[in-house]
C-alpha positions in Angstrom: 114.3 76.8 116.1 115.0 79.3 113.4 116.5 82.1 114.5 115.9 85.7 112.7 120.2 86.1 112.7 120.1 83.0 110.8 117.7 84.6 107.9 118.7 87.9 107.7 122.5 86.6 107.2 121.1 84.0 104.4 119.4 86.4 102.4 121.4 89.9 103.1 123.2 89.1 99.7 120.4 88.7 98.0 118.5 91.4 99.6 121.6 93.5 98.6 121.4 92.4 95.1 117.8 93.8 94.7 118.7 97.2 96.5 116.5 96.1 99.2 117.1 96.0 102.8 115.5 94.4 106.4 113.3 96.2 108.6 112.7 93.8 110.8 111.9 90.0 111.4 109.9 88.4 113.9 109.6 84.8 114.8 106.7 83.9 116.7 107.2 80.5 119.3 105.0 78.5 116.8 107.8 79.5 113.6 105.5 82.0 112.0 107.9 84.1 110.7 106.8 88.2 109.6 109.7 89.5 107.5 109.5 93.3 106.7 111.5 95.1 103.9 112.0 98.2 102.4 114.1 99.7 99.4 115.4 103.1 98.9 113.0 102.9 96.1 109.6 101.7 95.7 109.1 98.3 97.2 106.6 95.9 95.3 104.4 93.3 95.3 106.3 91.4 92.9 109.7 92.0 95.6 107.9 90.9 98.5 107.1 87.7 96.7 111.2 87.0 95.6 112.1 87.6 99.1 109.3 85.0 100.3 110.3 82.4 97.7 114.1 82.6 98.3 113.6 82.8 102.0 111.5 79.3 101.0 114.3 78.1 99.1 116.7 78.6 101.9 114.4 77.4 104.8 113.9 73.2 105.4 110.4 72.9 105.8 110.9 68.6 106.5 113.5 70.3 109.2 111.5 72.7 110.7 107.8 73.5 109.8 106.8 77.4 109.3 104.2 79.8 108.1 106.5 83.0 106.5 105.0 86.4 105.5 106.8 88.6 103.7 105.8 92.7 103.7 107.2 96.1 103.2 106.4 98.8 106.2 102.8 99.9 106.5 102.2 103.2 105.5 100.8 104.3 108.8 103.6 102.4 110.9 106.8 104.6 112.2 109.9 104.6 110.5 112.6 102.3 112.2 116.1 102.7 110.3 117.8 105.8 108.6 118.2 104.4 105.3 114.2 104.8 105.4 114.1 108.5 105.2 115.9 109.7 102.1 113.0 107.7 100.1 110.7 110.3 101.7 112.2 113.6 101.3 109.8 116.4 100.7 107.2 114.8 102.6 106.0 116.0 106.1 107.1 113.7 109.0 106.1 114.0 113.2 109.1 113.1 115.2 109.3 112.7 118.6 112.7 112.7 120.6 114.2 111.2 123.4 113.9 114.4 125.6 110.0 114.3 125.0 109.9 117.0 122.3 107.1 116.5 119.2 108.5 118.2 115.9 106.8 118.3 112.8 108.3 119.7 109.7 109.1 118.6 106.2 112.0 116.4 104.9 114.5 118.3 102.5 117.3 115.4 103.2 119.1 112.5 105.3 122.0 110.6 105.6 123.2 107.9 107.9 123.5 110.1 111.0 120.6 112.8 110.9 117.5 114.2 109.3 117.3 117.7 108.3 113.4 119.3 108.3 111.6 122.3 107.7 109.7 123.8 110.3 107.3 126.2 110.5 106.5 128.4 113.2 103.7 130.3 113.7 104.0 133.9 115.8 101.4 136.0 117.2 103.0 139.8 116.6 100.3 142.3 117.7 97.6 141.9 115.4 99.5 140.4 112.7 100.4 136.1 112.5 103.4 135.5 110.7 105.1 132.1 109.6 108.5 131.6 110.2 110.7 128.4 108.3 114.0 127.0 109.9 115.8 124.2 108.7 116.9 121.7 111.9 119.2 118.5 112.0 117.7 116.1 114.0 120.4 113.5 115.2 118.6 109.7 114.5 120.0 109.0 118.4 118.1 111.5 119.7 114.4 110.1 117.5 112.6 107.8 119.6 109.7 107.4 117.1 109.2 109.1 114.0 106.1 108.3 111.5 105.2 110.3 107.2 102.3 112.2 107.8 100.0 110.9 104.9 98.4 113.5 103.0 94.5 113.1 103.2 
């Protein structure tokens, strides 16, 4: 059976070579195998369909038969690995952390260990309702799930 250890160290390389990276591969028990990537740019149509066909060239279909499907991360799904979130600085992301906290706030920057957000707070003073900003570092070890809020 194909393992996913076995794909993602046969195309890491070239994956590398394209300034693309691996989200995450499933193998279903009858060898469908669900590749998703992601790029610090842009990911196209035309990537997904060189990462299919030199997965393809890789794989031994008269060894082993499979369906493959090769994707970039939905829109709507949450983000899995830091290298995702510089790509999406200055868009507003909902984060929730390991101690059960929801944040929301904007992206201004990441790096391998943390995200640093805007937030705004909104206060009640008397009569008067003020917003407040404060920039936070969020640790990635402490994000259990964090998904872009889309626009619309």
């Amino acid at each position: 059976m194909i393992t996913p250890e076995q794909i993602k160290l046969a195309i890491q390389e070239f994956l590398n070579s394209k300034n693309l990276f691996i989200v995450d591969i499933h193998i279903s028990p009858q060898n469908n195998i669900d590749v998703i990537i992601d790029g610090d740019d842009y990911v196209s149509i035309n990537d997904c369909t060189e990462v299919s066909r030199y997965i393809e060239s890789i794989l031994n279909r008269d060894i082993e038969d499979f369906s493959l499907t090769v994707s970039s991360p939905d829109a709507t799904k949450p983000l899995k690995l830091p290298r995702q979130y510089p790509k999406h600085s200055g868009k507003e992301i909902l984060i929730y952390t390991t101690d059960n906290q929801e944040i929301k706030g904007k992206i201004l920057s990441a790096n391998e260990k943390e995200i640093n957000i805007l937030v705004k707070t909104k206060e009640k003073n008397a009569n008067k309702k003020t917003i407040s900003e404060q920039e936070i570092n969020i640790p990635f070890s402490t994000i259990k799930k964090a998904k872009i809020i889309l626009p619309f």
